[in-house]
C-alpha positions as CSV (number, residue, x, y, z in Angstrom):
1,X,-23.4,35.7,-92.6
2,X,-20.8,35.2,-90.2
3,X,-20.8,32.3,-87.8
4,X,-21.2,33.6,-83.9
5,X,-17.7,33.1,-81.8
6,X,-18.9,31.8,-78.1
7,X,-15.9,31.7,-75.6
8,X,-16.5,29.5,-72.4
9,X,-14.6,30.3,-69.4
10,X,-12.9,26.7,-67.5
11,X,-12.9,26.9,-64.1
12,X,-16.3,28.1,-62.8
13,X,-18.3,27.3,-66.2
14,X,-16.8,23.9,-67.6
15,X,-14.8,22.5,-64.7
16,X,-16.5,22.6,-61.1
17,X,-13.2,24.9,-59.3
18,X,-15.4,25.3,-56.9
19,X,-16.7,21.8,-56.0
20,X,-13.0,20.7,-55.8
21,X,-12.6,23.0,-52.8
22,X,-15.7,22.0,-51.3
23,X,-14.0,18.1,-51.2
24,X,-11.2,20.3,-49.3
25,X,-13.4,21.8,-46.7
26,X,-15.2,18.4,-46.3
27,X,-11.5,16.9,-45.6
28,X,-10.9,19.3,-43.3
29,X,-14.0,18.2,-41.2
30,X,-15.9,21.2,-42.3
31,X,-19.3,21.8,-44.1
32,X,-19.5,23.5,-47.1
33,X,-23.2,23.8,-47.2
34,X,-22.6,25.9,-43.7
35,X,-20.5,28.2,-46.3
36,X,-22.7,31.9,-46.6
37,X,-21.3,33.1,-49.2
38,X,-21.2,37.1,-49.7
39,X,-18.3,37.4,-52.3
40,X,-16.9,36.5,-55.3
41,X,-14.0,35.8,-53.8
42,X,-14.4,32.6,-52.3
43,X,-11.2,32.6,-50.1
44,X,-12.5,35.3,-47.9
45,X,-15.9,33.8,-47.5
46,X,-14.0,30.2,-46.1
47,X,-12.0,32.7,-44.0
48,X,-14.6,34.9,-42.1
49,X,-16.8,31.0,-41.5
50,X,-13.6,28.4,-41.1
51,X,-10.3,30.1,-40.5
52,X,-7.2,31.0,-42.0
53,X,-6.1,27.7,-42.0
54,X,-9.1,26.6,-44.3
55,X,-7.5,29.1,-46.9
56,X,-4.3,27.9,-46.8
57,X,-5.3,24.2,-47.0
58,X,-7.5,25.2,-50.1
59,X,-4.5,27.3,-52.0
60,X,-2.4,24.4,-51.1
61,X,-5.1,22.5,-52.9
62,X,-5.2,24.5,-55.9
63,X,-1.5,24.9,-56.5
64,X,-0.9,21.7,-56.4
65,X,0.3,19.8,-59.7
66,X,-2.4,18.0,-61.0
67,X,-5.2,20.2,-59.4
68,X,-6.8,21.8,-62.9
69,X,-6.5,17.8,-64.3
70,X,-8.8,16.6,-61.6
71,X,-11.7,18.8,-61.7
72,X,-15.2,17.5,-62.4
73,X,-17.4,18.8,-65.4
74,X,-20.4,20.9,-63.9
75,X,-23.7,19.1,-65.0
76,X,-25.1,19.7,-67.8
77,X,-22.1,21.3,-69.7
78,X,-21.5,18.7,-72.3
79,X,-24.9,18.3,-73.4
80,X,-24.9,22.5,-73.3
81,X,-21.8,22.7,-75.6
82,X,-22.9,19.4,-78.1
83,X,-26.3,21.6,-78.4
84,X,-24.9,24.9,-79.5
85,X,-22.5,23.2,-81.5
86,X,-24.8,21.5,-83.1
87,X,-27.0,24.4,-83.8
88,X,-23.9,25.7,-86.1
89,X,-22.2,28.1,-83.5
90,X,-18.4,28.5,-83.5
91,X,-17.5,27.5,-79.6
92,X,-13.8,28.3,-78.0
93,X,-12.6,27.9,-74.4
94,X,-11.1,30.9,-73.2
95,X,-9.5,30.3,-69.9
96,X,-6.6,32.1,-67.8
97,X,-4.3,29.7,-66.9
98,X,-2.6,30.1,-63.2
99,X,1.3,31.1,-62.7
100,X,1.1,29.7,-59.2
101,X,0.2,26.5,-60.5
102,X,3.5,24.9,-62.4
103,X,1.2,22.3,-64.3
104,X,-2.3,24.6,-64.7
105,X,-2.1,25.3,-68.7
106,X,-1.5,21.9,-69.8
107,X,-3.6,20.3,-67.2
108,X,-6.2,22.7,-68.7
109,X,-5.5,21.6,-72.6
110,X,-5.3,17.7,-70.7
111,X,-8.7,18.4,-69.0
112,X,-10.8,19.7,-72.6
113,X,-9.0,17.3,-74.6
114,X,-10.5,14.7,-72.2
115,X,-14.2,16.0,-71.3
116,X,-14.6,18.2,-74.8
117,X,-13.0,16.7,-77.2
118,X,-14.7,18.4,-80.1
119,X,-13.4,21.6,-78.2
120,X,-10.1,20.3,-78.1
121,X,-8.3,22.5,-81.2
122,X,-10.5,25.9,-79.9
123,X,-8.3,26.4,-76.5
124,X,-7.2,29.9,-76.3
125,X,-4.9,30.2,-72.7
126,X,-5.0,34.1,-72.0
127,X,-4.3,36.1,-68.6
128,X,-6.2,39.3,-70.5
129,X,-9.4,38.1,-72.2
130,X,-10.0,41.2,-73.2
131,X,-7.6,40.7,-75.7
132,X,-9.1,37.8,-77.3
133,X,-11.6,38.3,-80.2
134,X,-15.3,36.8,-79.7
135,X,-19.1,37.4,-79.7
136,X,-19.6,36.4,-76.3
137,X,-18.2,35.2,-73.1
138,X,-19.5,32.8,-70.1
139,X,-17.5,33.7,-67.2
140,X,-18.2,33.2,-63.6
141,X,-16.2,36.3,-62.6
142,X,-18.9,39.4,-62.0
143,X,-16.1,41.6,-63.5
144,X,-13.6,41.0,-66.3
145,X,-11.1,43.8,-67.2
146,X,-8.0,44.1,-69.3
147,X,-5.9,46.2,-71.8
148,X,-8.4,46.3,-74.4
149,X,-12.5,47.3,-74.6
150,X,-13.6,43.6,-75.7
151,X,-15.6,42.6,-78.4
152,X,-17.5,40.1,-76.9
153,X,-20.7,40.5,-74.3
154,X,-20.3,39.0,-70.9
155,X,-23.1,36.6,-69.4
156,X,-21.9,35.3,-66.0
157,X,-22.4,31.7,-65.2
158,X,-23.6,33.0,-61.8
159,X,-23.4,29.8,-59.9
160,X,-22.4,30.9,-56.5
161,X,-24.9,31.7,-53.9
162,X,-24.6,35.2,-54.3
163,X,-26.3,35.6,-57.5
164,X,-26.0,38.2,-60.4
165,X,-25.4,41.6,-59.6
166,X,-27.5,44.6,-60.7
167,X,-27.9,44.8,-64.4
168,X,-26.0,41.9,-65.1
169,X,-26.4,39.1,-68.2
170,X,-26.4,35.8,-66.7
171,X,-27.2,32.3,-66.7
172,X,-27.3,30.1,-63.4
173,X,-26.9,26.5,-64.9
174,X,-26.2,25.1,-68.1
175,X,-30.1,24.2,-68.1
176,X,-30.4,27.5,-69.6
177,X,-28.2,27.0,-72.6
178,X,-30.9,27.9,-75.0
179,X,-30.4,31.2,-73.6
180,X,-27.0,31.6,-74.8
181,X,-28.6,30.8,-78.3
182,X,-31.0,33.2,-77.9
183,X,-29.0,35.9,-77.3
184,X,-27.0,34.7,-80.2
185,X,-29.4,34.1,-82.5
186,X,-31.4,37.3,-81.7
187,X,-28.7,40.0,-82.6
188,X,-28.3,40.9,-78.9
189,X,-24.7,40.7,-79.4
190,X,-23.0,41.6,-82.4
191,X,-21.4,39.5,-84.9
């Protein structure tokens, strides 16, 4: 029987992207717990609650060299990816490296080599996941499209304080990595 491909998103489901700009706001004298968030897209909730100015600090942030290196693993994630390793699953990053950001991709392979280093050989760097082959993808993003139908199932890592959206798959922490097992385990996505 073939051995189940999981494909983790970075930024969002490894690396805490989001926590990083919280450490902007905070510089900025703001208070990201004040932050309602409504959208994905984080950059226009900072907007409509801090300013333009807020955004432009936080893209200056994140397109800085050395950004991507930097970021702190969300809790719970390397005990999460040690478990469904050990539970015999094959386990890749799959993670879209930034043009805007001359040092993102190999801050990225810098950043698993460091924190998973049992991941370290499985790094796929793609702007289109659709067009990488897999069972299943965690991804933060609600939506993922591309050139190509893809063979994996999404389950968000819905960590932001807007929660899943209507008949979405998702997980909220890495607490509920048995989940991903499940799901794996049970046939609910196909090998």
């Amino acid at each position: 029987m073939a051995r189940h491909l999981l494909l983790l998103d970075q930024d969002g489901v490894l690396a805490d992207f989001d926590g990083a700009l919280d450490e902007v706001l905070r510089d900025l004298g703001h208070d990201p717990t004040l932050l309602e968030r409504t959208a994905w897209d984080y950059a226009k909730d900072v907007e409509r609650h801090f300013g333009i100015d807020a955004v432009r600090a936080l893209d200056d942030a994140w397109r800085a060299p050395g950004f991507f290196k930097r970021l702190d693993v969300i809790d719970g994630a390397i005990e999460a990816v040690e478990e469904l390793l050990a539970l015999g699953f094959d386990v890749a990053v799959c993670t879209a490296p930034s043009s805007e950001n001359p040092t993102c991709a190999s801050d990225k392979l810098w950043w698993v080599d460091h924190h998973f280093p049992s991941l370290a050989g499985n790094v796929v760097l793609a702007t289109d996941k659709t067009l990488v082959h897999g069972d299943l993808l965690i991804d933060d993003r609600p939506w993922i499209s591309g050139l190509r139908r893809p063979t994996w199932q999404h389950l968000r890592f819905a960590t932001k304080d807007e929660g899943p959206f209507a008949d979405e798959l998702s997980i909220d922490s890495w607490s509920e990595w048995r989940t991903v097992a499940d799901l794996l385990d049970t046939g609910l996505v196909a090998a």
